[in-house]
KEVOTOR-654507 format. One record per residue: residue in one letter; y, z, x of N, C-alpha, C in turn; residue number from 1. Coordinates in pm, whole numbers, plus 50000, padded with zeros to 5 digits. Example, Ala and Ser with C-alpha at 12.3 -4.5 7.8 and 13.67 -1.06 7.14 Angstrom:
<recs>
a|49431|50780|51319|49550|50780|51230|49670|50780|51320|1 .
s|49775|50708|51285|49894|50714|51367|50003|50787|51290|2 .
</recs>
This chain:
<recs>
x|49880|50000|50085|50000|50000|50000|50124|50000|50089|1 .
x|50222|49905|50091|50308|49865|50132|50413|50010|50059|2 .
x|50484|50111|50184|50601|50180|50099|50734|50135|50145|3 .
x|50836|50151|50048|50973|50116|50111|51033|50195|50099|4 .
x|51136|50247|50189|51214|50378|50175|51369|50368|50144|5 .
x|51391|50409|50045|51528|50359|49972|51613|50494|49922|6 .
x|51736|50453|50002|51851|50569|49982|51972|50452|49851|7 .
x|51987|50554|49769|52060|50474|49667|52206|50518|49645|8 .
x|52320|50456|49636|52433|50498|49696|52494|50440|49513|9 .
x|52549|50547|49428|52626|50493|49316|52495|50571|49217|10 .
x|52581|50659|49106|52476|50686|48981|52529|50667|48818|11 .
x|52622|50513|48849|52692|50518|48741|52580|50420|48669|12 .
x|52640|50360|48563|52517|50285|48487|52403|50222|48562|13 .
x|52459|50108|48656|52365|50052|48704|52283|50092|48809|14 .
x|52318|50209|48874|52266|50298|48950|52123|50381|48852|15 .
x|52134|50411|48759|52059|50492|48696|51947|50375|48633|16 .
x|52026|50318|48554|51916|50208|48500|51826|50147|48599|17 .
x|51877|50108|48751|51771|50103|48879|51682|50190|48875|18 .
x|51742|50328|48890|51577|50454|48873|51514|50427|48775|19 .
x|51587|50442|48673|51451|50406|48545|51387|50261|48558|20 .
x|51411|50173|48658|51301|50095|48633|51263|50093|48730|21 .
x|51302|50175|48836|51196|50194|48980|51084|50267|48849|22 .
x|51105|50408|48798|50974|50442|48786|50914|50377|48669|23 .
x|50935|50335|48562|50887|50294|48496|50794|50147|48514|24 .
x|50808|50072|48641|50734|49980|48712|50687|50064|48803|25 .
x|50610|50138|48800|50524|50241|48937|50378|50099|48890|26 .
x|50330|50134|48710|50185|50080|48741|50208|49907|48792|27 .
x|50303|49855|48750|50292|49685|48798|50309|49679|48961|28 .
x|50431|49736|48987|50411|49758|49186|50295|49762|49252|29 .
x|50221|49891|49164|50104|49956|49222|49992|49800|49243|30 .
x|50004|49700|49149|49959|49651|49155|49965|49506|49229|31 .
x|50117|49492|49273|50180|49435|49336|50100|49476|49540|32 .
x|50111|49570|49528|50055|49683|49616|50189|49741|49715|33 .
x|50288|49746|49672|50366|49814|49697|50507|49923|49609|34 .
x|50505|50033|49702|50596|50176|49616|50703|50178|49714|35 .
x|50775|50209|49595|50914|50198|49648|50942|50372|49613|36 .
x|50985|50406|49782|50998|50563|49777|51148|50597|49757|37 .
x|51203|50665|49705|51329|50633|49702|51370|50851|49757|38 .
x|51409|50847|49863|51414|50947|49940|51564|51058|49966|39 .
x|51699|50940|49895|51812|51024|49834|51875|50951|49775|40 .
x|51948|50988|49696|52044|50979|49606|52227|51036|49590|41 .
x|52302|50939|49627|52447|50995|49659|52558|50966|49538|42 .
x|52623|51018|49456|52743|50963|49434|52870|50984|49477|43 .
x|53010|51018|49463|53116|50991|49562|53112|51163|49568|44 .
x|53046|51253|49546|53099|51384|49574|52955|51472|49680|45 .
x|52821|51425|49602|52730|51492|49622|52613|51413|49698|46 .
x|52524|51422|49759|52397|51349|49785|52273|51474|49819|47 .
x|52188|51411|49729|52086|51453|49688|51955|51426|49771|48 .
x|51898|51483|49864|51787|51447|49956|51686|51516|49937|49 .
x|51560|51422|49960|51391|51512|49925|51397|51616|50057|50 .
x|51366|51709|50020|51298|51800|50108|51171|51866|50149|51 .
x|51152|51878|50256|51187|51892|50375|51215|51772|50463|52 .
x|51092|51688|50415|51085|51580|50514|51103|51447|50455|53 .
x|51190|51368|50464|51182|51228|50438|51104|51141|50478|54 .
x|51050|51155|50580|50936|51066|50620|50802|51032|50576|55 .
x|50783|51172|50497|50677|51195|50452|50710|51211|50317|56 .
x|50792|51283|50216|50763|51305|50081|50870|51177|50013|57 .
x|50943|51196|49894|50998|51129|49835|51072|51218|49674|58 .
x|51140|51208|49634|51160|51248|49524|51100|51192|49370|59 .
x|51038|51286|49363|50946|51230|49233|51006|51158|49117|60 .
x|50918|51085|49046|50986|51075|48944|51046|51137|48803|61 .
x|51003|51281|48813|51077|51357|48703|51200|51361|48770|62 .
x|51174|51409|48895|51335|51431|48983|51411|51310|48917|63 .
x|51398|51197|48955|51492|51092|48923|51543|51082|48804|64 .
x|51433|51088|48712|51460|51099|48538|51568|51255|48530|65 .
x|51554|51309|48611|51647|51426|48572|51800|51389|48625|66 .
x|51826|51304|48750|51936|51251|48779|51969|51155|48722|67 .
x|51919|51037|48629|51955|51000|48527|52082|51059|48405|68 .
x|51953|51174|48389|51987|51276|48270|52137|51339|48328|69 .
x|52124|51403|48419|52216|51501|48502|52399|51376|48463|70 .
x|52363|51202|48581|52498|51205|48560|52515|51135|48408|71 .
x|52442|51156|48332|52486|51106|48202|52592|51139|48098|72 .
x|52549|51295|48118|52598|51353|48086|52757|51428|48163|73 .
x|52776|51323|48239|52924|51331|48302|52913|51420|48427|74 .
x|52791|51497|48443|52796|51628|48543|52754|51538|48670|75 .
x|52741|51668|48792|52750|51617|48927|52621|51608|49006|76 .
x|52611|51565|49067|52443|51584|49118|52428|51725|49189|77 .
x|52522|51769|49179|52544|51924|49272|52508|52000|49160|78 .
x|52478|51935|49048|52417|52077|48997|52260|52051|48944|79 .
x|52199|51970|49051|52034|51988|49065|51998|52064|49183|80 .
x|52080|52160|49212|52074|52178|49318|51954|52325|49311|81 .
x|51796|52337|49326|51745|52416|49296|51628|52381|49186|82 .
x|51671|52256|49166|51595|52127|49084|51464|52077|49189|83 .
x|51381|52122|49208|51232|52035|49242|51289|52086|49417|84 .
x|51191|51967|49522|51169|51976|49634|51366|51896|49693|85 .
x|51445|51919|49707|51524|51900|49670|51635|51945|49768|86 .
x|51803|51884|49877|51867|51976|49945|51954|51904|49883|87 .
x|52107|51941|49846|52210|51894|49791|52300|51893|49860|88 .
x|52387|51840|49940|52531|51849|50019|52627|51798|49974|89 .
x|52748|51864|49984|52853|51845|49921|52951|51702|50004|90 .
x|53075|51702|49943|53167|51575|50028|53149|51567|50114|91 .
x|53182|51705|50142|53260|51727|50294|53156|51710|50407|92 .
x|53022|51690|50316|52909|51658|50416|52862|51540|50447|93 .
x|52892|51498|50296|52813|51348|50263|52813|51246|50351|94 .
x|52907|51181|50422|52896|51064|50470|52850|51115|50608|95 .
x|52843|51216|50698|52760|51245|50828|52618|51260|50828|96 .
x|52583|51302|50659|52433|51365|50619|52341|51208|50619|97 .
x|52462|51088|50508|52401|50995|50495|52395|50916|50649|98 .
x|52481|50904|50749|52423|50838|50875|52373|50907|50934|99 .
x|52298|51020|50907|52154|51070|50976|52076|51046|50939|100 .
x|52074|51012|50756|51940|50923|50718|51954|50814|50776|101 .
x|52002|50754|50783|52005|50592|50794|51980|50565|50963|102 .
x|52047|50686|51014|51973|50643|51208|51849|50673|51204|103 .
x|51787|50792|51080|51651|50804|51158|51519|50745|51089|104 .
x|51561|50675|50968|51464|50651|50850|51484|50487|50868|105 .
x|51382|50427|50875|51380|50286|50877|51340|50231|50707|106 .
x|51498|50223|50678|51507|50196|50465|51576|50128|50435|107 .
x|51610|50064|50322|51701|50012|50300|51821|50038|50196|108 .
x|51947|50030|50221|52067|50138|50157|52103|50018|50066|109 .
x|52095|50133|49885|52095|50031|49797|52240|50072|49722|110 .
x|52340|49966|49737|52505|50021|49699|52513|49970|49526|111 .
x|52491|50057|49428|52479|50018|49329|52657|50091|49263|112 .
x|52738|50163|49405|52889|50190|49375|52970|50129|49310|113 .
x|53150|50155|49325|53213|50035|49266|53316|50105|49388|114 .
x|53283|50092|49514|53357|50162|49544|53381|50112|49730|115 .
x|53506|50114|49774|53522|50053|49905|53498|50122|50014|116 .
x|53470|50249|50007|53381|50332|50084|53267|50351|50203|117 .
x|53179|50263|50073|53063|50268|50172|53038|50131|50206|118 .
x|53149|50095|50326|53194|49981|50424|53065|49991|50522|119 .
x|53156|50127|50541|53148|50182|50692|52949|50244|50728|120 .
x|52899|50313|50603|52775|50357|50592|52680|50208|50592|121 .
x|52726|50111|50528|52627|49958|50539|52634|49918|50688|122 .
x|52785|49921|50729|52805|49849|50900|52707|49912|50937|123 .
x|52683|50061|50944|52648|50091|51011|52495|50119|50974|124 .
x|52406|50083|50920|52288|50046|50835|52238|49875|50875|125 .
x|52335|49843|50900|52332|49663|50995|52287|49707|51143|126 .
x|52397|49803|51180|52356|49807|51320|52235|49848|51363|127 .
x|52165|49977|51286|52038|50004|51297|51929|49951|51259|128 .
x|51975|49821|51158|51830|49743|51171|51788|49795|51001|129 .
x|51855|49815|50938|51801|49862|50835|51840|49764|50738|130 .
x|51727|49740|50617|51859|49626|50501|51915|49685|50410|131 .
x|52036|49627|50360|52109|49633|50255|52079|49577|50123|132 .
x|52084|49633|49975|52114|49600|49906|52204|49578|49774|133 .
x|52288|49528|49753|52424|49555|49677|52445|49470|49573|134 .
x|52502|49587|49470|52515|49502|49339|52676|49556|49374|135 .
x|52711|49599|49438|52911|49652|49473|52955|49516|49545|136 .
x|53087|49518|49451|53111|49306|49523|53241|49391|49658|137 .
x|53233|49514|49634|53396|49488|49719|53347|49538|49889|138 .
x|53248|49548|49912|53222|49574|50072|53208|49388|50114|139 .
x|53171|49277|50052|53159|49154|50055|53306|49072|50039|140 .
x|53409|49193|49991|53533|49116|49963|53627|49179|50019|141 .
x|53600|49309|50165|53654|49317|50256|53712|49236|50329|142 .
x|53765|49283|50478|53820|49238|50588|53671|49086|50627|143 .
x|53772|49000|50682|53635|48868|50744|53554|48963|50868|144 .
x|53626|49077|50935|53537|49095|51035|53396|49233|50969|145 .
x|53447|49271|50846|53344|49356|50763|53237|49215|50696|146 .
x|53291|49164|50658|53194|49065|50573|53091|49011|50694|147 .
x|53140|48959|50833|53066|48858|50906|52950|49025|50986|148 .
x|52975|49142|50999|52900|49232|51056|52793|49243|50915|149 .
x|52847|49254|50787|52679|49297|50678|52626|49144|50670|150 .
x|52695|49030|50655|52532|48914|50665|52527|48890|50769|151 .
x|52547|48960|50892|52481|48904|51088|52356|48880|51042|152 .
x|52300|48972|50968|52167|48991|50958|52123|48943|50820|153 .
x|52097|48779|50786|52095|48747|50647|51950|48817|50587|154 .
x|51856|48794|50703|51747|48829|50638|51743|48975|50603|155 .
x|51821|49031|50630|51808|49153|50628|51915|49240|50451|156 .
x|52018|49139|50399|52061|49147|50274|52040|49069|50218|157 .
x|52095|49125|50081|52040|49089|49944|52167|49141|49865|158 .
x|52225|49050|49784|52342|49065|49683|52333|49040|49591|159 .
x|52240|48943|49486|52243|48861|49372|52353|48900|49276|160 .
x|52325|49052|49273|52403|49139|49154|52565|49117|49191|161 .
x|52577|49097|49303|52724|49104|49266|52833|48981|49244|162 .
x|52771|48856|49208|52790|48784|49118|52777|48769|48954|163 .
x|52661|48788|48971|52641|48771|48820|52506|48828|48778|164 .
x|52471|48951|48778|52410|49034|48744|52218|48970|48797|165 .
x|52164|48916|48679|52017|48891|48789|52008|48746|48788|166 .
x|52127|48635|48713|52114|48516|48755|52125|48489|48892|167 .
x|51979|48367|48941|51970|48289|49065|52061|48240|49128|168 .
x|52206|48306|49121|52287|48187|49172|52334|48202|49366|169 .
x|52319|48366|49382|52334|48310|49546|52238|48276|49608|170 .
x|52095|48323|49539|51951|48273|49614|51967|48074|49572|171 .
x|52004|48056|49461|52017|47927|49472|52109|47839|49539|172 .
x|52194|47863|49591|52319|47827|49676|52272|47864|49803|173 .
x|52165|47911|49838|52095|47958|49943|52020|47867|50007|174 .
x|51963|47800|49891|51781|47733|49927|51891|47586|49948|175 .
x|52022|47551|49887|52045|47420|49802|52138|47404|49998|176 .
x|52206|47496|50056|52285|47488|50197|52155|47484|50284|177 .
x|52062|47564|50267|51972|47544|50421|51900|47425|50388|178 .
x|51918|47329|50275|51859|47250|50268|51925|47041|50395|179 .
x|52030|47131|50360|52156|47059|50449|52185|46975|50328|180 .
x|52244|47028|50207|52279|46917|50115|52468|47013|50071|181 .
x|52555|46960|50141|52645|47060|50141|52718|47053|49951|182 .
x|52748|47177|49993|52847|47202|49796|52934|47137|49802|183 .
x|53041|47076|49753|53181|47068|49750|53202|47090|49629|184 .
x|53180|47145|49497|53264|47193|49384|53186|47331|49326|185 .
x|53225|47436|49259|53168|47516|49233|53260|47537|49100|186 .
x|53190|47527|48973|53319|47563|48878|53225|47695|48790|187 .
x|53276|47782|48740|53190|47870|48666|53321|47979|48574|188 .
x|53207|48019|48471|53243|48161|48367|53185|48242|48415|189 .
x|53214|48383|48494|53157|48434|48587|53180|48576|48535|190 .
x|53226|48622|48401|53331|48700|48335|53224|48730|48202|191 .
x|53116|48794|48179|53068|48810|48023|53212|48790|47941|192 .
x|53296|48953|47997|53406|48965|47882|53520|48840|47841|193 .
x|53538|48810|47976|53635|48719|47937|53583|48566|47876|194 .
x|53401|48557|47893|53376|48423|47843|53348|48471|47639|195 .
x|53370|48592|47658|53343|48622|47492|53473|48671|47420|196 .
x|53602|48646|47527|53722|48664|47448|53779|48515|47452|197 .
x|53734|48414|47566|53793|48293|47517|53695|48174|47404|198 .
x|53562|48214|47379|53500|48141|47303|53587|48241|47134|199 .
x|53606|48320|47126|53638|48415|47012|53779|48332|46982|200 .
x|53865|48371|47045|54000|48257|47014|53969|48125|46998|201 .
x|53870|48045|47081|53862|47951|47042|53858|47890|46832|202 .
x|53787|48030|46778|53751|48022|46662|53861|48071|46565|203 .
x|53973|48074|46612|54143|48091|46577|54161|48256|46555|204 .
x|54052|48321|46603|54052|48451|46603|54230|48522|46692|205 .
x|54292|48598|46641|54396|48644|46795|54350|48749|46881|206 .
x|54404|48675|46980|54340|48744|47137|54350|48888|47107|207 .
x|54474|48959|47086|54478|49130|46994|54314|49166|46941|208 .
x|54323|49088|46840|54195|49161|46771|54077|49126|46841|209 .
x|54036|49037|46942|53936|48984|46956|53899|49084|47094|210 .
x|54005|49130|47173|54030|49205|47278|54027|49317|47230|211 .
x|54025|49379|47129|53963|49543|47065|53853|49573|47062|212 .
x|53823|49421|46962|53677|49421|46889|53544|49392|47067|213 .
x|53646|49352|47139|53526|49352|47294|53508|49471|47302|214 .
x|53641|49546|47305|53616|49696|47354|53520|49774|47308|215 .
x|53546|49807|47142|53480|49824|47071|53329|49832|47098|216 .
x|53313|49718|47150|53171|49671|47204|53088|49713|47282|217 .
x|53177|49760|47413|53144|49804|47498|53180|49658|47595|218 .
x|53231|49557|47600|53228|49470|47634|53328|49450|47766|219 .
x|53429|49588|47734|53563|49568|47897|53537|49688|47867|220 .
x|53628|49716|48034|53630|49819|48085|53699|49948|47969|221 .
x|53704|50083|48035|53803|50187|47921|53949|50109|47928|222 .
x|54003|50031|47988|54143|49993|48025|54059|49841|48037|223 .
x|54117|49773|47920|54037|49632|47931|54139|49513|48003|224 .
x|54261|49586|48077|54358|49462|48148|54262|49500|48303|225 .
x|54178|49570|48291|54092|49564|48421|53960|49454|48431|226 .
x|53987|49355|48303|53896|49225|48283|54017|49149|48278|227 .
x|54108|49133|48219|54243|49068|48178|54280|49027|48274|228 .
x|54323|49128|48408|54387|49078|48513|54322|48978|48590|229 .
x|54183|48953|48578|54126|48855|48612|54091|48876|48772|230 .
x|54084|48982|48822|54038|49079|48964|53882|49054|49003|231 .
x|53839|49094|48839|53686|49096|48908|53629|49031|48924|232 .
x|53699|48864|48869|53646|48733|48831|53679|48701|48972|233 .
x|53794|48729|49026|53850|48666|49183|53789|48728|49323|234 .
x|53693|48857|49282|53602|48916|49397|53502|48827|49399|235 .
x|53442|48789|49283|53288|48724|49269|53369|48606|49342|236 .
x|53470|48500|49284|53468|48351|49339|53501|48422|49507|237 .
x|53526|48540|49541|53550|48526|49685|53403|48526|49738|238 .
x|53323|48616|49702|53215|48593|49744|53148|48484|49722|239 .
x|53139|48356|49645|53092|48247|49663|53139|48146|49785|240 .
x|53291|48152|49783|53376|48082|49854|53331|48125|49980|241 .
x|53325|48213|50002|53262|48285|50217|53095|48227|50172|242 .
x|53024|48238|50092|52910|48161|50100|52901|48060|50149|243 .
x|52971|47958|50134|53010|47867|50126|53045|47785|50248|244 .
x|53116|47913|50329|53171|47890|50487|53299|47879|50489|245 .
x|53382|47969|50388|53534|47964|50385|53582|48033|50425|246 .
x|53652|48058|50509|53704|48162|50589|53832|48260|50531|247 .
x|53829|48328|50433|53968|48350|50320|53923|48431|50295|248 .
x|54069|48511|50252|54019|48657|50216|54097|48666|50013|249 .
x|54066|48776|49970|54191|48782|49865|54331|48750|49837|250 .
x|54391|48711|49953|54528|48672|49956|54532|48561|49933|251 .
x|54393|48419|49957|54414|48352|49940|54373|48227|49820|252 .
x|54334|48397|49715|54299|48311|49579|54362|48313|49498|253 .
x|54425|48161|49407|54499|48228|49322|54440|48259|49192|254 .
x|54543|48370|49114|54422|48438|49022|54556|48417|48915|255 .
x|54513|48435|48802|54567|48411|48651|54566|48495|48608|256 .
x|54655|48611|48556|54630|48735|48476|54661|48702|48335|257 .
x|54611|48747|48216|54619|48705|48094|54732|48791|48031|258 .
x|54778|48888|48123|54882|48950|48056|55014|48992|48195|259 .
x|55118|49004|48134|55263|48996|48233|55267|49119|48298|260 .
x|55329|49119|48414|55386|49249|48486|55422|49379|48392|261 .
x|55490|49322|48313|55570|49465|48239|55435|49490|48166|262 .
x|55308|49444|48145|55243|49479|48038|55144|49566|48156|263 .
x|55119|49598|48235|55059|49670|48356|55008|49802|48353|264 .
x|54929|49865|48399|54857|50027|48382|55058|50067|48440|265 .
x|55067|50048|48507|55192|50163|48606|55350|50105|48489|266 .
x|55290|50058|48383|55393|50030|48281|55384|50039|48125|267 .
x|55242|50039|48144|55255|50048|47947|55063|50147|47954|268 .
x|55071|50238|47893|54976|50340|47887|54856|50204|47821|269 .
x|54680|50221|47818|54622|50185|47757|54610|50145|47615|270 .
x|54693|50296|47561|54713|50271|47370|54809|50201|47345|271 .
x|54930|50163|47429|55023|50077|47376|55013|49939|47449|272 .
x|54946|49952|47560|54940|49800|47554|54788|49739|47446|273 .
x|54772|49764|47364|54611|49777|47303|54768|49755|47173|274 .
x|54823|49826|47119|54884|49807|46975|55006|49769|46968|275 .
x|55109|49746|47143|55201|49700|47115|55229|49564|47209|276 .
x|55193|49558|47315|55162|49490|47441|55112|49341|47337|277 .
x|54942|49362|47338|54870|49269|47312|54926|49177|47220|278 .
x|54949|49228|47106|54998|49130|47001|55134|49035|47037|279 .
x|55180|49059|47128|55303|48976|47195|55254|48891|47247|280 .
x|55108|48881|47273|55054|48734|47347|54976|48667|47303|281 .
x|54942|48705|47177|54910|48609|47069|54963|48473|47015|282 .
x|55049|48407|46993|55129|48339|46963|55099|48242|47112|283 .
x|55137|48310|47190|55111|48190|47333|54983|48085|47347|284 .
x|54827|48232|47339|54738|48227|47360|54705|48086|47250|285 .
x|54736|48124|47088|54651|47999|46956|54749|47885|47023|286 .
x|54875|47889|47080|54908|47728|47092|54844|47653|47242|287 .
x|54779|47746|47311|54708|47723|47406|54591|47629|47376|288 .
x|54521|47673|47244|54415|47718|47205|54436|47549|47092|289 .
x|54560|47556|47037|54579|47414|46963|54577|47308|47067|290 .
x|54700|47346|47153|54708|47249|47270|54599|47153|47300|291 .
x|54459|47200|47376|54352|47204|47427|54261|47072|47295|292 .
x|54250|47139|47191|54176|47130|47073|54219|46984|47023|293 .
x|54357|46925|47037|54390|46807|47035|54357|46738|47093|294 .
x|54293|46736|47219|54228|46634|47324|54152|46683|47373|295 .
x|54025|46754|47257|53899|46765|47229|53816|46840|47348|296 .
x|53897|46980|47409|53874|47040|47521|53885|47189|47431|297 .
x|53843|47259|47536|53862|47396|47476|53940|47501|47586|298 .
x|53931|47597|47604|53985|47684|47716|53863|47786|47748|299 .
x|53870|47825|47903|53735|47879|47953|53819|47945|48056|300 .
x|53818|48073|48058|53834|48149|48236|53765|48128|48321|301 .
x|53781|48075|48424|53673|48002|48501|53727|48009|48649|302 .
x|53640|48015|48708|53682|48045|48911|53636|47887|48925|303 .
x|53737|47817|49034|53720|47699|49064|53715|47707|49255|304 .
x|53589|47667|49291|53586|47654|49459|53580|47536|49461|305 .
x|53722|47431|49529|53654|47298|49572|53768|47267|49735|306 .
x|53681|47225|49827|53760|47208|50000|53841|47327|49934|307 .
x|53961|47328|50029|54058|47459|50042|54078|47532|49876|308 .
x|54086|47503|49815|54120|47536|49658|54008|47634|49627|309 .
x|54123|47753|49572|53998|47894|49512|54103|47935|49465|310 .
x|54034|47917|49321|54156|47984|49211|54070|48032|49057|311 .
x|54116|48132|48989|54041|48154|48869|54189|48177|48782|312 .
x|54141|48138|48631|54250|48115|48552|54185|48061|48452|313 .
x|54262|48042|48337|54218|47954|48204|54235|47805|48257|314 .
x|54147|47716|48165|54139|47579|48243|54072|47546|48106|315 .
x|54095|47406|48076|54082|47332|47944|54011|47258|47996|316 .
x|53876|47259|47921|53753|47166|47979|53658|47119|47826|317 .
x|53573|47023|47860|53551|46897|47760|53467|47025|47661|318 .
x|53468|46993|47560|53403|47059|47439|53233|47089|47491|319 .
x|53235|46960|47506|53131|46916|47496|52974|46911|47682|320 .
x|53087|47005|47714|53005|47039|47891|52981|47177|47900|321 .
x|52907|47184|47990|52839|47344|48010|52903|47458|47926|322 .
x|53002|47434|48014|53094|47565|48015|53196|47524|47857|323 .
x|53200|47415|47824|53261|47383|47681|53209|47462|47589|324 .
x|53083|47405|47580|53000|47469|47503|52903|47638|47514|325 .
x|52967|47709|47615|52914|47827|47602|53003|47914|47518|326 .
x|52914|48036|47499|52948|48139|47351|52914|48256|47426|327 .
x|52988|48391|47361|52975|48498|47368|53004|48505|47519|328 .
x|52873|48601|47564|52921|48691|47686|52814|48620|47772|329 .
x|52756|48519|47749|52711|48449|47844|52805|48365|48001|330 .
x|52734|48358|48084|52804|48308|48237|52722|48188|48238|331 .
x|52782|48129|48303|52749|47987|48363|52815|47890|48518|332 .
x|52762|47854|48570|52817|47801|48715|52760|47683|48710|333 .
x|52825|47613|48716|52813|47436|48720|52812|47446|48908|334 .
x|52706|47338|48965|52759|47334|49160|52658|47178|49191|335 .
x|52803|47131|49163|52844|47030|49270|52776|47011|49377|336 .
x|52707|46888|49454|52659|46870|49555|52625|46712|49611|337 .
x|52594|46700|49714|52599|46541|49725|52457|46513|49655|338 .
x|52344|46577|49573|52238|46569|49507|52264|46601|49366|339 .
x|52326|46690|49366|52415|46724|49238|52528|46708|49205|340 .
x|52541|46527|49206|52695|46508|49198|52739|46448|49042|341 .
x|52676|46389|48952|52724|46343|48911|52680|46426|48782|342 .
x|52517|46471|48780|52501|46588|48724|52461|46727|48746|343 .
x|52585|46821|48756|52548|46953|48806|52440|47014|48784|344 .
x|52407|47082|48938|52336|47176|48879|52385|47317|48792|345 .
x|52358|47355|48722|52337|47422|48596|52292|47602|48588|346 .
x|52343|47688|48619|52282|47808|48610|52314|47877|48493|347 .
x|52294|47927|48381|52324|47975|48270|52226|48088|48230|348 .
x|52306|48177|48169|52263|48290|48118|52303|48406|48135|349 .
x|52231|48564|48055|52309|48643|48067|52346|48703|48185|350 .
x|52478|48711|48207|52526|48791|48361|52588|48882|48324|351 .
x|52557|48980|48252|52617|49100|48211|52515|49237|48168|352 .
x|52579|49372|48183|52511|49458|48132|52462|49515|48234|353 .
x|52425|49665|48204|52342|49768|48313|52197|49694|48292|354 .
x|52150|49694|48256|51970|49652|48208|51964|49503|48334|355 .
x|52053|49418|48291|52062|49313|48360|52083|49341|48491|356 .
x|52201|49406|48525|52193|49391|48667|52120|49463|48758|357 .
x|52039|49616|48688|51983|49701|48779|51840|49593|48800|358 .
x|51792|49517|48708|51660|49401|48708|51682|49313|48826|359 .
x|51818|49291|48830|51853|49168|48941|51870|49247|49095|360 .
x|51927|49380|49091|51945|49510|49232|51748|49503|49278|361 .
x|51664|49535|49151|51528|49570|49177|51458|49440|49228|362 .
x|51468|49316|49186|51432|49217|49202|51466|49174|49359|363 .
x|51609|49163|49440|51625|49178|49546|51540|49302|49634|364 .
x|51563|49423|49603|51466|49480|49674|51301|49474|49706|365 .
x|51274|49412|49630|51136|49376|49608|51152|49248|49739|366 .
x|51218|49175|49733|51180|49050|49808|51265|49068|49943|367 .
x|51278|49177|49974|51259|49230|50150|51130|49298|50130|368 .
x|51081|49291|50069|50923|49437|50124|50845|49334|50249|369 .
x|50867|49235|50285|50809|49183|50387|50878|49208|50565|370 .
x|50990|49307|50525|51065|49368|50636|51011|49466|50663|371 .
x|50985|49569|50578|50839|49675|50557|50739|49708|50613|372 .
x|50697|49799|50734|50526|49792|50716|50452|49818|50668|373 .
</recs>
């Protein structure tokens, strides 16, 4: 039986939904013939390590089901502390405790964070030879000299998730470059929320109500101009664009925010830009929305990579093409190639949700177990 030893860094949704399907796939692994030991557990205050020995034990799976439980309920992992075989360290410990696992445990550090932090704990998880796996887009949308130190070692990471949850699209942009067939266009809906607030207007719905009723949903963030501003859409096209071999950082994408300066967190509280803000950009948005509809196009938020050009924004495209025709909170990436030129290749489906992406975090880890002994 093949084991892998896995320190997991983040216990917010998709962090947790990973444990529950580490254990809940114990009998298919088993049969796979490999267990995935998973030996600590950190979020930004506390980290949680098996005791005594990491080399040898692991934290069971009630343990995990109880850290589930624990940050669900909003509390800290500091208070399992006395919980099973088990040592708990606080901040002020955390990041010296975690590069003693990581110099002496040959594992791989799984960043399921949202957080720019743990840069420095992956660099240094590269240097020792250990792999990475990350569904966190912003250690990838660092400095060029952070990005070129975590893939030195390609075989050694794994990202899928932080594009688009467990769709194929950097393993496929993977197989489609070492094939020597180069990209030159990349167009995509890379945004669940924002591809299910511009198919919703499309249907003369106003952006106001249609931008509640997401919330509502669960569909944006608690502060939904943190989908609006169009940020998270411009990390993912950065990380395609350095795929790619582009040498650019954030400064050099341009990005489209769906709502104005004055309408901003450091200017209008959540509840009033939600009941007084929003409805002021209604009126813009349906003549957008007519505009388009007259010459039989629709509007799509969409990240565009083609030669120097990286930009995400609304963009009026044929009714009747990929991305025309997608609905709801589905993603899609159309890519361009001198094989795929005249008809793209095609990646579609859901790229959203905890369920989704912790499947796509587990799925990458699985396909290093051949780094493993």
């Amino acid at each position: 039986m093949k084991k892998m030893t896995l320190l997991l860094m983040g216990c917010g949704g998709v962090g947790r939904q990973l444990l529950r399907h580490i254990v809940s796939c114990r009998s298919l692994h088993a049969t796979q013939g490999v267990h995935l030991r998973v030996v600590g557990v950190c979020d930004s205050k506390s980290l949680v390590v098996v005791a005594p020995d990491a080399h040898m034990l692991e934290l069971d799976d009630k343990f995990l089901l109880e850290v589930c439980r624990v940050k669900e309920d909003g509390s800290s992992l500091s208070k399992l502390s006395g919980f099973g075989a088990c040592r708990v360290f606080a901040h002020s410990e955390l990041t010296a405790k975690v590069f003693n696992m990581v110099s002496h445990l040959g594992l791989a550090v799984v960043d399921c964070s949202a957080s720019s932090e743990t840069t420095e704990i992956l660099s240094r998880a590269i240097d020792l030879g250990c792999c990475i796996v990350l569904a966190n887009k912003k250690p990838l949308t660092a400095t060029m000299e952070y990005y070129d130190k975590l893939v030195s070692q390609p075989r050694r990471i794994r990202h899928e998730s932080t594009v688009r949850a467990g769709l194929p699209i950097i393993a496929s942009l993977n197989r489609i470059l070492s094939s020597g067939d180069p990209v030159h266009r990349l167009v995509g809906s890379l945004s669940g929320t924002l591809g299910y607030v511009m198919s919703e207007v499309e249907d003369g719905k106003p952006l106001s109500q249609v931008v509640k009723t997401a919330k509502s949903l669960g569909y944006t963030e608690p502060d939904p101009r943190d989908d609006l501003g169009g940020m998270d859409v411009a990390r993912k096209a950065l990380i395609l664009a350095r795929l790619l071999g582009r040498r650019i950082t954030m400064d050099s994408i341009k990005v489209e925010s769906l709502y104005p300066d004055e309408m901003g967190p450091t200017v209008m509280s959540v509840d009033d830009f939600l009941s007084k803000g929003l409805p002021l950009l209604d009126t813009s948005i349906c003549k957008r929305v007519a505009k388009a509809s007259v010459s039989g196009k629709v509007l799509r938020y969409v990240c565009v990579i083609e030669g120097t050009r990286c930009e995400v924004g609304i963009q009026e495209l044929p009714r009747d093409s990929p991305l025309g025709r997608l609905r709801g909170s589905d993603n899609v990436l159309e890519v361009y190639t001198r094989c795929y030129n005249k008809q793209p290749l095609v990646i579609q489906g859901a790229g959203a949700g905890n369920d989704t992406t912790a499947a796509g975090v587990l799925a990458d880890i699985l396909d290093i177990q051949d780094l493993f002994p």
